[in-house]
Each structure stands twice: as C-alpha cells, then as structure tokens.
C-alpha positions as CSV (number, residue, x, y, z in Angstrom):
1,X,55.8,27.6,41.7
2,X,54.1,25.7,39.0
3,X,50.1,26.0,38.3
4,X,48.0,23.2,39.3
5,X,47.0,20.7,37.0
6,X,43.0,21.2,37.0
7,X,41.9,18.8,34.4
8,X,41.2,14.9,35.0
9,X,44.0,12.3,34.2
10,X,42.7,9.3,32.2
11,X,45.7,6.5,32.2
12,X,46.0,5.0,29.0
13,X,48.2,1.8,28.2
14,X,50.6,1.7,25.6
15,X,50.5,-1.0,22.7
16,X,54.0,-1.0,22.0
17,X,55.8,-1.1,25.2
18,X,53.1,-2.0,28.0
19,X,54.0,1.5,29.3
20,X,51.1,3.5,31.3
21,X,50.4,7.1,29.4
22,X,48.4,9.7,31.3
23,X,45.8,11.5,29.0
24,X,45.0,15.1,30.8
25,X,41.9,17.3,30.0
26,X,42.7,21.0,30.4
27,X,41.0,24.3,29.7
28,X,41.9,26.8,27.3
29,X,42.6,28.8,30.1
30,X,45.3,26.9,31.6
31,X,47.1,25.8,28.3
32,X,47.6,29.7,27.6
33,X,49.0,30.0,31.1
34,X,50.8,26.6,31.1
35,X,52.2,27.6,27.3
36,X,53.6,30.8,29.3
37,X,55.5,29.5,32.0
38,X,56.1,25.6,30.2
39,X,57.9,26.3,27.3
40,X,57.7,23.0,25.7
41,X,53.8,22.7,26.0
42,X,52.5,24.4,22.9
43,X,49.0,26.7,23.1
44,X,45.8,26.0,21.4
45,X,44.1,29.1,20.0
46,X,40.8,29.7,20.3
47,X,39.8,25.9,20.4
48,X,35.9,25.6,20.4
49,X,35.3,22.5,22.3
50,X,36.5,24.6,25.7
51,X,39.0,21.4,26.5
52,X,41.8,20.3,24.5
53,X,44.1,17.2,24.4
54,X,47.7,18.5,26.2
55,X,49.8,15.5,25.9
56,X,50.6,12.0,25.7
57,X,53.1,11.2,28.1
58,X,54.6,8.7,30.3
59,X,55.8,9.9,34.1
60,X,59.3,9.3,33.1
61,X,59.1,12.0,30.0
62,X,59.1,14.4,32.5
63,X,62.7,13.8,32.8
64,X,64.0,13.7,29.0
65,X,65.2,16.7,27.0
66,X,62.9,18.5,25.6
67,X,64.7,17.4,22.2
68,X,64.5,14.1,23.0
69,X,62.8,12.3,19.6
70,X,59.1,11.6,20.8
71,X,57.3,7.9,20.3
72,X,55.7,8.5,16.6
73,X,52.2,7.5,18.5
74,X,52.5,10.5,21.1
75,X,51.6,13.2,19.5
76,X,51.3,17.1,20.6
77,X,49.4,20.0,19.6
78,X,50.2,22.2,17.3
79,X,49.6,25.9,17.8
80,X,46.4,26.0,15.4
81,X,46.0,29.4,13.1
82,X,43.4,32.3,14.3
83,X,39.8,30.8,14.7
84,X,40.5,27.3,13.9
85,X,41.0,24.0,15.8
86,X,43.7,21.5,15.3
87,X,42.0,18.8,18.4
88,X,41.9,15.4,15.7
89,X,44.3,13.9,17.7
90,X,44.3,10.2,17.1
91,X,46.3,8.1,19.2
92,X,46.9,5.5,16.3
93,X,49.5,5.2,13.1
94,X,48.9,6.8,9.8
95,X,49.5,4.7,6.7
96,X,52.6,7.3,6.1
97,X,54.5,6.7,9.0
98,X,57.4,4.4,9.1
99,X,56.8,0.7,9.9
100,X,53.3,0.8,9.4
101,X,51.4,-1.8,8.7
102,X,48.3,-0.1,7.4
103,X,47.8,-0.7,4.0
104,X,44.7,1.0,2.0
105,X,43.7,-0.1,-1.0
106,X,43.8,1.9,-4.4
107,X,40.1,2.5,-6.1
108,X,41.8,5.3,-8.2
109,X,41.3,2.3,-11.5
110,X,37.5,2.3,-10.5
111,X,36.8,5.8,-10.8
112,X,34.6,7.4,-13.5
113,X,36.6,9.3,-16.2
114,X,33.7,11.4,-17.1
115,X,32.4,14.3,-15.9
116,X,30.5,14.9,-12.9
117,X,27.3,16.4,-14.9
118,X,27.5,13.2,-17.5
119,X,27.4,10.8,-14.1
120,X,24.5,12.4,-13.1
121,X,22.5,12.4,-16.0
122,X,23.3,8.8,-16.6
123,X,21.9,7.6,-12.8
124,X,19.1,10.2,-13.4
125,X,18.4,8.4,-16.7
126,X,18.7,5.1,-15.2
127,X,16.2,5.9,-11.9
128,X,13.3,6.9,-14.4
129,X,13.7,4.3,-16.8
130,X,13.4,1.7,-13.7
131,X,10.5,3.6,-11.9
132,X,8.7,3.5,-15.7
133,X,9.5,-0.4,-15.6
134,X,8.3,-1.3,-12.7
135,X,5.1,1.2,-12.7
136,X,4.4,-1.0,-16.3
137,X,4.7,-4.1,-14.8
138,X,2.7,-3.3,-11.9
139,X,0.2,-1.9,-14.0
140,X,-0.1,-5.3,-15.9
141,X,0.0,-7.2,-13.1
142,X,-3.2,-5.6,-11.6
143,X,-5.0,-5.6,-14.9
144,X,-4.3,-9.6,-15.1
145,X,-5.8,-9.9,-11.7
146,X,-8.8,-7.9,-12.5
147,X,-9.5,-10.2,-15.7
148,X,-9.2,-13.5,-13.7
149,X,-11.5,-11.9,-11.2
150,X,-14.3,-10.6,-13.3
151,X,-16.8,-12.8,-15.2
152,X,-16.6,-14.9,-18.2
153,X,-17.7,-14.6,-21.6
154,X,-20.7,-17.0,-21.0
155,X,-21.7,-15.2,-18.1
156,X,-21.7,-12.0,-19.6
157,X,-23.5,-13.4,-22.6
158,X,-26.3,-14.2,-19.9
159,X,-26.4,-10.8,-18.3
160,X,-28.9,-9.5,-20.9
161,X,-31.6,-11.5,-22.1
162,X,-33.5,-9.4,-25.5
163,X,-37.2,-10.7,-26.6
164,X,-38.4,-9.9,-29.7
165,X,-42.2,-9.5,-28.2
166,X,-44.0,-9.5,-31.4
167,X,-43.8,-13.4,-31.7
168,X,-45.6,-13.1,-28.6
169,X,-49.4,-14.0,-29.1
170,X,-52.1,-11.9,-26.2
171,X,-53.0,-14.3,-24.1
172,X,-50.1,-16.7,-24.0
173,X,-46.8,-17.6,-22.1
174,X,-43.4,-17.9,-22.8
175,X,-40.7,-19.3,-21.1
176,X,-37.2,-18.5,-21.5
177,X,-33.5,-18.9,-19.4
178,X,-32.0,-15.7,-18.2
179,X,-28.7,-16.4,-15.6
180,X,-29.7,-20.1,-15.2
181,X,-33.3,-19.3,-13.9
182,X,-36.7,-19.0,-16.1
183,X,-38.7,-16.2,-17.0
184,X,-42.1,-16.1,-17.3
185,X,-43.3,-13.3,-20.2
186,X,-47.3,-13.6,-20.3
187,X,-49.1,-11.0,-22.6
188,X,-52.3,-10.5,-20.5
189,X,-55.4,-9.8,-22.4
190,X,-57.8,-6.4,-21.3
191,X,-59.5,-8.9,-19.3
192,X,-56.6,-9.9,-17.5
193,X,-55.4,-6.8,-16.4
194,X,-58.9,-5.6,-15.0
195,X,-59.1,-8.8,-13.1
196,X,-55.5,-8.0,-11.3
197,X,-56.0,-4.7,-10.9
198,X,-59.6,-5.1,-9.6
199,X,-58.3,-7.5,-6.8
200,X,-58.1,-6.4,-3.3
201,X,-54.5,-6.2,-2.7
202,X,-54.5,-5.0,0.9
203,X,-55.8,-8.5,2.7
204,X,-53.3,-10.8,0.6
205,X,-50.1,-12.4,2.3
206,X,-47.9,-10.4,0.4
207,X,-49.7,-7.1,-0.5
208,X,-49.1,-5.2,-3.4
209,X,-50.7,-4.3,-6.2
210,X,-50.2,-4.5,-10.0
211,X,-49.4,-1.2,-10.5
212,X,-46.0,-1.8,-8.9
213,X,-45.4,-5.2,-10.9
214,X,-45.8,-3.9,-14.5
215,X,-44.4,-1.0,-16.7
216,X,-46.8,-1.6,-19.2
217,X,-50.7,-3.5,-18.5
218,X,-50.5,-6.2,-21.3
219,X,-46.6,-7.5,-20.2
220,X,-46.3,-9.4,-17.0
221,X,-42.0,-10.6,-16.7
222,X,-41.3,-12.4,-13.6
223,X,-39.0,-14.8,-12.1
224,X,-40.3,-18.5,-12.7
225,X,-39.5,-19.9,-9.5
226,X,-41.6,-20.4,-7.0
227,X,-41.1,-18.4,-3.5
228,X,-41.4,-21.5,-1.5
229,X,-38.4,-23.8,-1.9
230,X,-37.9,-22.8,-5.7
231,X,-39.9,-25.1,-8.0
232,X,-41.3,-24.1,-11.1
233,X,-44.6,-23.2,-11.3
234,X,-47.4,-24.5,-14.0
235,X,-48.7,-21.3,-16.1
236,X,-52.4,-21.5,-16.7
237,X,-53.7,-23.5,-13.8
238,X,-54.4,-23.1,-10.0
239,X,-57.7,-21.6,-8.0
240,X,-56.7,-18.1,-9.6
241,X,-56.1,-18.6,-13.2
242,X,-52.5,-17.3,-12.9
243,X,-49.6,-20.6,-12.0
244,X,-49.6,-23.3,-9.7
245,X,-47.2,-24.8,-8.1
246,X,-47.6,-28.8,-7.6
247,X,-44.6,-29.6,-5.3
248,X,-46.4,-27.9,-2.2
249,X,-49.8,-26.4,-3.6
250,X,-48.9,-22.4,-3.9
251,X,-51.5,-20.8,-6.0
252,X,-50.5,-17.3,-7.7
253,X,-53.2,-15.2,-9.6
254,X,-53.3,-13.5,-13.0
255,X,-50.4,-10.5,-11.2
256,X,-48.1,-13.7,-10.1
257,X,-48.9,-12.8,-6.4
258,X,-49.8,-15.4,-3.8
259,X,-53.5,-16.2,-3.1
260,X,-53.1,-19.7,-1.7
261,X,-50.6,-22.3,-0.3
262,X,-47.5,-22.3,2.1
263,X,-45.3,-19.7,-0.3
264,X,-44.7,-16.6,1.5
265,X,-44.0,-13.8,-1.1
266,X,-45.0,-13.2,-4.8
267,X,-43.0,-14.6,-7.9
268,X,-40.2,-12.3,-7.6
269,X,-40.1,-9.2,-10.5
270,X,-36.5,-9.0,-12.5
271,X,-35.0,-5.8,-14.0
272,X,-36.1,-5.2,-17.1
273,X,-36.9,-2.5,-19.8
274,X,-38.6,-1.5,-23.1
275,X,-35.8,-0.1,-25.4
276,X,-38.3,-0.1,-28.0
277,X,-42.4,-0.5,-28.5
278,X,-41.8,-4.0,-29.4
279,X,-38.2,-5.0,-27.6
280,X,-37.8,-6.4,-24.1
281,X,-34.4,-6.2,-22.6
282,X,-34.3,-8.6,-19.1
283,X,-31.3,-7.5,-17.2
C-alpha cells in the first residue's frame, strides 16, 4: 500500500493550457521513503529548508509513462550532491529554452576593459577629489556669509577713537564723535578733583564716587549724552560747575554725576585706556 501524502497541496493554474497543477510540500523524510517505493520520484539529499518542492503535476500525469516528454515548465528535482540543495525551482521559462520569448539584453560592450585594481583607484580618486570640491566651496560659502554679516569699513574705523591729550589745555573741554555719539574729555585742574572727591557721594540719586569714574584724577571721558532723553549737555554751566542740560534742567557736577533735575543716572563712562602717558584710546 502506498504512503500517505502528508504535505499540503496548493493548486496552481497553468498559463499555457488552463490546466490545474497541484504543488505538494513534503518532508525529507517522506521523499526518501517515497524515492524507495516510487521510482520515478527522485530524492533530495540532505535539503536544509526541511521541505522540498516534489513535483509539478496535473491529476492526469498520474496516468502517462513515466517516459512520457514532461511540459518544459514542470520541472523535477534532481537528486542534489552530498550537503547541498538543488530547491531553486522556478516555475517560469529560461531565456535558453525553446520558444522563449525572453530576451536579455547584452551589457558585455559596456564593460570596463581594465583591471579591477585600476577601477578602483579611479572611483577612489574621483570620491576625494569631489568631497575636496565641495568642502572648498562650502568653505567659501560660509566665509562670504561671515563678511556680509560683520561690520563695515566705516564702522570699524569708528570702533577706536585715539586722542593725542597733549593738545589738551588743564582746565578745558573737548568734544569729539566716537560711534555716532560725543565724548566729553575734560582735563580737571587739582581743584577740580578735590571738589569731586570731597563730595558726599552716598545721599546723591545715583551714588558713586569718583574713584570709580576715573583711571587717572586730571582725565574725566564720558559719554555726552544726557541720561534723561539723550540731549547734549552744555560743559561749564549748571548749579555744580560741571554740564547742564537745557532741554529738561539736569544739572551734573565737576564728576558728570547728577545733582539736580529729572535725569536718573550719571553721564554714562565709555571704555577706554592709556596706551601711553600722553595717548587716549576710547574703545
């Protein structure tokens, strides 16, 4: 009596003839033993994927010779050597087959005649030399942002005022622009700088004392705008002998802080420095 089949049946139509096909799923197991006792049902050996293709076959095969020519799409397997598989099975036509319609196209004309290594070397060669482009570009791209973005030649020019402070006279004022605003440079006499230091500091609106406004006694720099609603103060005038401010009435002393009126702070203090004994550097 003949083995059970134990593997499912998937029915498959045919293309050619409209014929149904049953596509069975077996074991390795019962291949061997089918192979044994079916002669025309070849064994797979040692087949990996633990099922393997048996056959495709219509019901009626059953009945023809086993020498009966086979449709060129129903295809068996072959007994496969020790440790390998032979499950591609493919249910379609090769190019090789008679009346085939499949047709693939020849590249053979488009293949490099060089060597392997010299292919290589020539797409290494050709990756750099793009990566090196395009880190160049980028690089100048940034660098043209940057310049658009940072400040002009006129405002740099501006960024650093230097006074010669010899031409400066003890006991006068000078004026001059730094970054569109003016300066105020007075050279205060011995006088001067006893009265602002004397001064009681503590009580005023904006306390501090001239200590903290000066590097050196006889050179007062400040900003020549008054803390109010920015006019320009008049140097030499007020209650305090120091600026006034005739817009609103802000009085500042000899120090440039506020000793009457409705400003709330002193005349602001710029950077500056002393390079040399007789060079001032604003900025």
């Amino acid at each position: 009596m003949d083995q059970p089949m134990t593997g499912p049946v998937i029915p498959i139509a045919s293309e050619s003839s409209g014929s149904n096909f049953n596509f069975r799923l077996h074991p390795p197991s019962i291949l061997t033993s089918l192979s044994t006792t079916r002669g025309s049902i070849p064994p797979v050996v040692n087949c990996p994927h633990n099922v393997a293709l048996l056959r495709f076959q219509h019901p009626a095969a059953h009945r023809r010779s086993a020498a009966a020519p086979h449709h060129p799409r129903r295809r068996h397997l072959l007994p496969a050597a020790e440790g390998s598989c032979r499950c591609e099975v493919s249910p379609f036509a090769s190019a090789n087959e008679a009346g085939s319609t499949l047709k693939i196209p020849d590249f053979s004309k488009y293949k490099s005649k060089n060597s392997p290594r010299s292919n290589q070397v020539f797409s290494y060669f050709m990756a750099g030399s793009l990566g090196l482009a395009t880190a160049v570009g980028a690089k100048a791209t940034v660098q043209d942002f940057l310049v658009n973005m940072s400040a002009s030649a006129d405002v740099l020019a501006q960024a650093k005022v230097e006074i010669a402070l010899g031409a400066i006279p003890e006991g006068k004022n000078v004026i001059i622009k730094w970054r569109g605003k003016p300066v105020f440079i007075r050279h205060r006499t011995q006088a001067e700088i006893q009265e602002a230091r004397e001064s009681k500091w503590e009580g005023l609106r904006d306390p501090q004392p001239d200590e903290d406004r000066v590097q050196r006694p006889e050179w007062l720099v400040m900003l020549g705008v008054c803390t109010h609603l920015g006019c320009v103060p008049i140097g030499e005038a007020g209650d305090y002998g120091g600026w006034f401010c005739p817009c609103h009435g802000s009085h500042y002393d000899i120090s440039g802080r506020i000793r009457k009126g409705p400003a709330p702070l002193n005349l602001e203090v710029p950077a500056y420095s002393f390079p040399e004994e007789e060079t001032l550097v604003i900025g």
